[in-house]
N, CA, C and O atoms as CSV, one atom per row, in Angstrom:
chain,resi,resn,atom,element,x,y,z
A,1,UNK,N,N,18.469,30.154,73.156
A,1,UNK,CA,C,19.186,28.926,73.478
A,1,UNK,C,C,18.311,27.689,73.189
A,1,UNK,O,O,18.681,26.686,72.579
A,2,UNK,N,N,17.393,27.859,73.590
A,2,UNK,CA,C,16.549,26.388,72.730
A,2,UNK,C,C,15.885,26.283,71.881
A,2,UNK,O,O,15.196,25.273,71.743
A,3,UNK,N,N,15.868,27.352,70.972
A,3,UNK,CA,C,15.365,27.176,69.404
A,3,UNK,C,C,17.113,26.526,69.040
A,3,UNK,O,O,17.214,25.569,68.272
A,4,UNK,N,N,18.407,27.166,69.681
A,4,UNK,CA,C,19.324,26.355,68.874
A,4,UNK,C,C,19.482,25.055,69.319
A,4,UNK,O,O,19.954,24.327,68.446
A,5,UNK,N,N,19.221,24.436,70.516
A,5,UNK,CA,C,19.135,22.968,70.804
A,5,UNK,C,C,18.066,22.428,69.832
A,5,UNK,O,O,18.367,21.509,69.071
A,6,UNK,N,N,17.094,22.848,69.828
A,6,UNK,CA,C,15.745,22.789,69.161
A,6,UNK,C,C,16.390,22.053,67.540
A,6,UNK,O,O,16.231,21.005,66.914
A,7,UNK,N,N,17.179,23.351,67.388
A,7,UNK,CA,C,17.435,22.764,65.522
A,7,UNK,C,C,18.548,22.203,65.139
A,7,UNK,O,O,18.839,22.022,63.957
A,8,UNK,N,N,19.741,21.666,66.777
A,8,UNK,CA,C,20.764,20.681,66.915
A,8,UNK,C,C,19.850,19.334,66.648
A,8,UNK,O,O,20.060,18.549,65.723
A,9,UNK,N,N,18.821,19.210,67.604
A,9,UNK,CA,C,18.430,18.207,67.973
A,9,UNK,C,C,17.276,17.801,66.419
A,9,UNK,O,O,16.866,16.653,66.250
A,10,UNK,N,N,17.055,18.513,65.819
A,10,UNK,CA,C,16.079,18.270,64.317
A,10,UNK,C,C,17.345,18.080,63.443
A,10,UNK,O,O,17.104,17.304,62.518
A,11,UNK,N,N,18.201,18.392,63.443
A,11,UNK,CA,C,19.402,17.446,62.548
A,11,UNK,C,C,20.419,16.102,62.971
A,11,UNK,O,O,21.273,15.394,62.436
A,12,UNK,N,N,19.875,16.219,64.014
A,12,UNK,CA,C,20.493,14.681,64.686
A,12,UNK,C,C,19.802,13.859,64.468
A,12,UNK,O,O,20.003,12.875,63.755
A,13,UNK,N,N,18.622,14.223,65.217
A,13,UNK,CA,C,17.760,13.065,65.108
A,13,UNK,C,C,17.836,12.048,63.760
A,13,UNK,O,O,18.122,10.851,63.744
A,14,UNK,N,N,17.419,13.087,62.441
A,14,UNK,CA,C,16.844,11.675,60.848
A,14,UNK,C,C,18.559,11.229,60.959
A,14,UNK,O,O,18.844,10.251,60.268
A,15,UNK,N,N,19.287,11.621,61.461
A,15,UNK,CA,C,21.112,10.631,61.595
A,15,UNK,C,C,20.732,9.625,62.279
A,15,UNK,O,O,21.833,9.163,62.578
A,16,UNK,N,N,19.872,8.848,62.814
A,16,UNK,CA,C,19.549,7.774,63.453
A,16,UNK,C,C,19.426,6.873,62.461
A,16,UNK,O,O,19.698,5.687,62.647
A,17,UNK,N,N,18.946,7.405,61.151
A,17,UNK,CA,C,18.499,6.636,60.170
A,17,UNK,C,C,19.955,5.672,59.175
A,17,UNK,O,O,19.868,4.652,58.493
A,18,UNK,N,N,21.134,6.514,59.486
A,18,UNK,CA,C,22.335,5.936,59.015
A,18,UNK,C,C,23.065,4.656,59.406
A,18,UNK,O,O,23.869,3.978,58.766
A,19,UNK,N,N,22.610,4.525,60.517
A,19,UNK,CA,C,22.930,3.135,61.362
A,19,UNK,C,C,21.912,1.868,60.540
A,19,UNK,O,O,22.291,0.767,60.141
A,20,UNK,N,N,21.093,2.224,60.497
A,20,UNK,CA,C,20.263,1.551,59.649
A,20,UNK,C,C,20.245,1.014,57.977
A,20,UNK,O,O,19.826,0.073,57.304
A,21,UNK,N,N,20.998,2.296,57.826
A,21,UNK,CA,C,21.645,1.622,55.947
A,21,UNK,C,C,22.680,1.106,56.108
A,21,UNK,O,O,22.997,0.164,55.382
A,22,UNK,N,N,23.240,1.411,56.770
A,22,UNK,CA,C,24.635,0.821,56.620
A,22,UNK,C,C,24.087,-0.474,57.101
A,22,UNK,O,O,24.164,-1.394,56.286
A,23,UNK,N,N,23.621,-0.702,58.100
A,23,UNK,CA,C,23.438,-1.989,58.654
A,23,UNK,C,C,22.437,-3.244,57.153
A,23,UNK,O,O,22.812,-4.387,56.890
A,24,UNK,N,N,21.681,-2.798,56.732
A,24,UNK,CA,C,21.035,-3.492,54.866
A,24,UNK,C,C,22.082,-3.181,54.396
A,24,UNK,O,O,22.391,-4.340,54.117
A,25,UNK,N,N,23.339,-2.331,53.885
A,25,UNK,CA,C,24.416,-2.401,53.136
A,25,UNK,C,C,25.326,-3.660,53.337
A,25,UNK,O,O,25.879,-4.425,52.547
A,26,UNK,N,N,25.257,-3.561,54.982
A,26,UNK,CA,C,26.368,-4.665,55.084
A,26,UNK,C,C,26.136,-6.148,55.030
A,26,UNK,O,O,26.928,-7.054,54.774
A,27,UNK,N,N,24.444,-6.188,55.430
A,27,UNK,CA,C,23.949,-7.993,55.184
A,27,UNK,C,C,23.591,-8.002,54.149
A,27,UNK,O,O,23.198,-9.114,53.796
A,28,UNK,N,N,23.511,-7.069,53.257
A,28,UNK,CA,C,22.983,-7.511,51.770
A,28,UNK,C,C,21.925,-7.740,51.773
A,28,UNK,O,O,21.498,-8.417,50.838
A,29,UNK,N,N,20.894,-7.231,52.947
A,29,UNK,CA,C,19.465,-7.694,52.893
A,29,UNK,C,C,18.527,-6.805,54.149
A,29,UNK,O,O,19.027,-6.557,55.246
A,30,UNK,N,N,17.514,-6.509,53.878
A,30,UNK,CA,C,16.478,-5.795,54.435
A,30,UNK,C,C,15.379,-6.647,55.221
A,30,UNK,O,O,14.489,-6.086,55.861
A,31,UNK,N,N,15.503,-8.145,55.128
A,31,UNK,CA,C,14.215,-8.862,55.059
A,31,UNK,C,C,13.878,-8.690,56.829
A,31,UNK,O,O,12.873,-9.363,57.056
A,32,UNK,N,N,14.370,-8.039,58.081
A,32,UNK,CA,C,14.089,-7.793,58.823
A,32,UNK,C,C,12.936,-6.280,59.004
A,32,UNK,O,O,12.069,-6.190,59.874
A,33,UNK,N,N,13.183,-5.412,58.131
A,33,UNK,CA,C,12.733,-4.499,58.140
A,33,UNK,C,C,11.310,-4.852,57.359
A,33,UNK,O,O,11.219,-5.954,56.817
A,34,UNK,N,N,10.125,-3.856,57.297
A,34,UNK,CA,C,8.540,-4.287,57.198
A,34,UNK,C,C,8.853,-3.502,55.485
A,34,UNK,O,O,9.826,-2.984,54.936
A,35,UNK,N,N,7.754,-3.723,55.199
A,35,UNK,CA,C,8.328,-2.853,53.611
A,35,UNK,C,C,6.543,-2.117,53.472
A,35,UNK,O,O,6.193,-1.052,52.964
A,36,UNK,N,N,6.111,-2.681,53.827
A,36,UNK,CA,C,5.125,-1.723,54.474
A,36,UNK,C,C,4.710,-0.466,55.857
A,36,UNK,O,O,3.869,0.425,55.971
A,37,UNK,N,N,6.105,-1.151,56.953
A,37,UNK,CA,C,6.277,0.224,57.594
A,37,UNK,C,C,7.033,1.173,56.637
A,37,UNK,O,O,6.707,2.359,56.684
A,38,UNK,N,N,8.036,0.786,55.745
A,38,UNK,CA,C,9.339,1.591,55.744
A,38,UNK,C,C,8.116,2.294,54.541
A,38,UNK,O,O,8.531,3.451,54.476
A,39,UNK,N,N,7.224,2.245,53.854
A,39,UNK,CA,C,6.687,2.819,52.846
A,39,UNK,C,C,5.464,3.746,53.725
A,39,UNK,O,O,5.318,4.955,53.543
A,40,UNK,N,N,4.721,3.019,54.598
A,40,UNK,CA,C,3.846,4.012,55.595
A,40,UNK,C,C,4.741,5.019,55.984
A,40,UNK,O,O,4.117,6.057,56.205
A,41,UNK,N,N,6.028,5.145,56.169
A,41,UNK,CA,C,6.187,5.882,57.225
A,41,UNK,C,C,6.804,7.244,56.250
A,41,UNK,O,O,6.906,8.433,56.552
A,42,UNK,N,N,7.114,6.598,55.118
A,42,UNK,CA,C,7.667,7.653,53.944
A,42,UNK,C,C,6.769,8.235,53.380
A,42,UNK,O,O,7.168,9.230,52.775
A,43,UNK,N,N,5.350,7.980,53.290
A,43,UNK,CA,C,4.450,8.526,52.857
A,43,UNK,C,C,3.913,9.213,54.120
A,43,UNK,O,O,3.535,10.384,54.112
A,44,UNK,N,N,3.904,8.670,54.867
A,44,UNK,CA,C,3.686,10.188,55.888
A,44,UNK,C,C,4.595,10.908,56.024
A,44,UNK,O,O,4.170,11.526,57.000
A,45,UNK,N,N,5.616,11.373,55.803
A,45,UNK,CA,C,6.682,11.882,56.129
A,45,UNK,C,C,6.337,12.507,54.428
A,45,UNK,O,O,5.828,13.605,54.650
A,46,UNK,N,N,6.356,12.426,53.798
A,46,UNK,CA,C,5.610,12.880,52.109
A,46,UNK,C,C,4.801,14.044,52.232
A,46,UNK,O,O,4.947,15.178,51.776
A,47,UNK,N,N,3.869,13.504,52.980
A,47,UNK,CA,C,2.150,14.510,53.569
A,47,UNK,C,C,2.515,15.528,53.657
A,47,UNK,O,O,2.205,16.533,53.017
A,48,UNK,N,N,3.588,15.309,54.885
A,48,UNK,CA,C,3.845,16.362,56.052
A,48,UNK,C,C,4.630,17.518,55.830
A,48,UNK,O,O,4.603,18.581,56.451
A,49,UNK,N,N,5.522,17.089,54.606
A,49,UNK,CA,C,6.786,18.032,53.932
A,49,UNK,C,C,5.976,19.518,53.774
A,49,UNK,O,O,6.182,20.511,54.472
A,50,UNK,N,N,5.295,19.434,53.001
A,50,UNK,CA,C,4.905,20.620,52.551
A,50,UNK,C,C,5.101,21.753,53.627
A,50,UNK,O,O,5.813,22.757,53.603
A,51,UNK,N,N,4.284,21.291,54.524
A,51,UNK,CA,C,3.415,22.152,55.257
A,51,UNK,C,C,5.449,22.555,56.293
A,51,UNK,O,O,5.849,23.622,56.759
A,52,UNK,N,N,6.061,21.374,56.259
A,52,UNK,CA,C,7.430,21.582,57.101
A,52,UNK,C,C,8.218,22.946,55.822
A,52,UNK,O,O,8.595,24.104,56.003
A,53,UNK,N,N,8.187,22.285,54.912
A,53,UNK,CA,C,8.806,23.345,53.744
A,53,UNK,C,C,8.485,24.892,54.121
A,53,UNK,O,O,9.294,25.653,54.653
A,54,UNK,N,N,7.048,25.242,53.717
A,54,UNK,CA,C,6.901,26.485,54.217
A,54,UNK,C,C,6.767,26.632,55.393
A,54,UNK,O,O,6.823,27.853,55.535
A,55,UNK,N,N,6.623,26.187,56.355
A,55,UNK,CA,C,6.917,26.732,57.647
A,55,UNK,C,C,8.135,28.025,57.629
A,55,UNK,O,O,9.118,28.277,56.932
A,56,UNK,N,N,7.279,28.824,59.116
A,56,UNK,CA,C,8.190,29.777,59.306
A,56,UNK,C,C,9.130,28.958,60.441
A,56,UNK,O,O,10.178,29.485,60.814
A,57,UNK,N,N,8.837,28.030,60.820
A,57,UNK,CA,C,9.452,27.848,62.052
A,57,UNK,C,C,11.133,27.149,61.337
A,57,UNK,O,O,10.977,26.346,60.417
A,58,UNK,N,N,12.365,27.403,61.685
A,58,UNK,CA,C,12.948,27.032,61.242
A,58,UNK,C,C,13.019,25.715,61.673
A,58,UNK,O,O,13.321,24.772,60.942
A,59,UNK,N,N,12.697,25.627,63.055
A,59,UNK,CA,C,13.398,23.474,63.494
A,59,UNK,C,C,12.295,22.800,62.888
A,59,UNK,O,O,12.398,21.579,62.770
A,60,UNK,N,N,11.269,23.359,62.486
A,60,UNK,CA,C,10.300,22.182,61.714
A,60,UNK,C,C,10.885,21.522,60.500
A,60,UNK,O,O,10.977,20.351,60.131
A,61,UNK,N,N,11.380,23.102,59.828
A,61,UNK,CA,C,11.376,23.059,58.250
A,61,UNK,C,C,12.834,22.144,58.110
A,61,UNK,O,O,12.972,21.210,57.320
A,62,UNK,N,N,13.755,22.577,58.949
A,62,UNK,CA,C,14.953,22.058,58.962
A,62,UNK,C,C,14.527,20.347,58.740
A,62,UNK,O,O,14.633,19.535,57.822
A,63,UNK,N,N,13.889,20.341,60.419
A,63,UNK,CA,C,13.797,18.987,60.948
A,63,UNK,C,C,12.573,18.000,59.184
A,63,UNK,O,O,12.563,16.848,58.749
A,64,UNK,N,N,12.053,18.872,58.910
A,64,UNK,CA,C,11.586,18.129,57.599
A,64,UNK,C,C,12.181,17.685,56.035
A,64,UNK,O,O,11.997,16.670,55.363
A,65,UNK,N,N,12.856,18.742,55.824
A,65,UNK,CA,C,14.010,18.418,54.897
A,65,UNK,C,C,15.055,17.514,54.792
A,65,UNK,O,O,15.328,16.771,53.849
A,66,UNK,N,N,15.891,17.726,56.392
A,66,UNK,CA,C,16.792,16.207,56.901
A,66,UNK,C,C,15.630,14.810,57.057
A,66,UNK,O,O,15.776,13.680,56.592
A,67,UNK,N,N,14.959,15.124,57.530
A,67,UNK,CA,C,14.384,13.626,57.763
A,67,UNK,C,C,13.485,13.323,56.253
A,67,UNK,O,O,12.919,12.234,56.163
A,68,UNK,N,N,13.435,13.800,55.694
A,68,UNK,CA,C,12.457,13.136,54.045
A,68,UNK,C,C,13.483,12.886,53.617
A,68,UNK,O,O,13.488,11.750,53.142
A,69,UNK,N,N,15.008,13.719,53.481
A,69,UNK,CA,C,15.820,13.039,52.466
A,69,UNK,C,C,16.551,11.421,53.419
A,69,UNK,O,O,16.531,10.280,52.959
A,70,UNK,N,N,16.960,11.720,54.392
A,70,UNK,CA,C,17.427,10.458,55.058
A,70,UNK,C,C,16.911,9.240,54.565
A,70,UNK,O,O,17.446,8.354,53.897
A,71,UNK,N,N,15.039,9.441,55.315
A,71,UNK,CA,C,14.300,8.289,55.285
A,71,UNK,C,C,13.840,7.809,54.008
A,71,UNK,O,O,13.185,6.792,53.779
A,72,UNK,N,N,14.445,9.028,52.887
A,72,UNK,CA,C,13.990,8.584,51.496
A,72,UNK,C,C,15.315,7.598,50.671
A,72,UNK,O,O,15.213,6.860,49.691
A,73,UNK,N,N,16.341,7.882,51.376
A,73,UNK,CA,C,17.088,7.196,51.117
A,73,UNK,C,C,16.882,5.645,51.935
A,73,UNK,O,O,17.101,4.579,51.360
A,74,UNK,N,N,16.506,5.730,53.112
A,74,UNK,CA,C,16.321,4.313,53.863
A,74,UNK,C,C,15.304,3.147,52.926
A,74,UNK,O,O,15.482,1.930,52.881
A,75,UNK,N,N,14.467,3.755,52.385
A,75,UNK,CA,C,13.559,3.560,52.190
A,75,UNK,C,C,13.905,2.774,50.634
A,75,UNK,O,O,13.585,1.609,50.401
A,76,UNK,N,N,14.589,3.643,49.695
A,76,UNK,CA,C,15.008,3.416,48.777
A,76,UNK,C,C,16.252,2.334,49.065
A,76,UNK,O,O,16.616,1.896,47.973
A,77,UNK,N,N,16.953,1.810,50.051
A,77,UNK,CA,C,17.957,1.094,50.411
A,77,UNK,C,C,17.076,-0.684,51.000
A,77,UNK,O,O,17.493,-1.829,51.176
A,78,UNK,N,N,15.780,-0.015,51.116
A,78,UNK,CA,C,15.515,-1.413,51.695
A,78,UNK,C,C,14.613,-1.940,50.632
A,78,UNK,O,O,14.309,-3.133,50.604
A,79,UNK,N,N,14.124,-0.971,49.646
A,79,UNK,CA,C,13.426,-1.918,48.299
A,79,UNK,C,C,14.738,-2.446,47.398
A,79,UNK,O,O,14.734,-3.505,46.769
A,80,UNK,N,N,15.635,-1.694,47.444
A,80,UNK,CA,C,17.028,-2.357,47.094
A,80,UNK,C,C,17.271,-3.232,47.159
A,80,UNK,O,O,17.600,-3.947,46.213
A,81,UNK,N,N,17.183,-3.691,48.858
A,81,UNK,CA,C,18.100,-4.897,49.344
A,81,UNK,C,C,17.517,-5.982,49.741
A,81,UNK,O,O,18.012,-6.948,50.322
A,82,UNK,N,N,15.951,-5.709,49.259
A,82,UNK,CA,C,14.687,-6.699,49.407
A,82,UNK,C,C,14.527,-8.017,48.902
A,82,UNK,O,O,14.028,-7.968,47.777
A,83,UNK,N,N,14.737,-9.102,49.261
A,83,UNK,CA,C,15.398,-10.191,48.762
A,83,UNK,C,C,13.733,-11.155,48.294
A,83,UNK,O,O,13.016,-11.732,49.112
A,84,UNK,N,N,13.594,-11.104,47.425
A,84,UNK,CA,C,12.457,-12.044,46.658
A,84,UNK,C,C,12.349,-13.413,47.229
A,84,UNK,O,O,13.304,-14.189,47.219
A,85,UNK,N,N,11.216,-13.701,47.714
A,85,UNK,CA,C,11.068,-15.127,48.181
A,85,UNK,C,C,10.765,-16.216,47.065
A,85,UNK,O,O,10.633,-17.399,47.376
């Protein structure tokens, strides 16, 4: 029972990240967001894949696959919508 909460809760969670594109989709702009967090945090999340990939544990590997593609899309949505000063 809580390895399956375990790997409910590792596919919910990077869904946090959808509120967030949509929200740069809809102002047409990112300039609230850091472009140096949103790139720190994708490159750690980069590092870490591997080791989530082969894992035996399934809520890691799960929880690493959903959250690199999410945040790789966030990430890719806010150099997008990055408005040049």
């Amino acid at each position: 029972m809580m390895k399956t909460v375990a790997l409910i809760a590792a596919i919910v969670l990077p869904l946090w990240n959808i509120p967030l594109i949509v929200r740069v989709i809809r102002r047409k702009s990112s300039g609230d967001i850091s472009l140096y967090w949103a790139l720190g945090v994708w490159c750690c999340f980069l590092l870490m894949a591997p080791a989530g990939f082969v894992s035996q544990d399934i809520v890691w590997r799960v929880f690493n696959i959903v959250n690199l593609f999410l945040f790789s899309f966030v990430v890719f949505i806010v150099v997008l919508y990055r408005k040049k000063k």
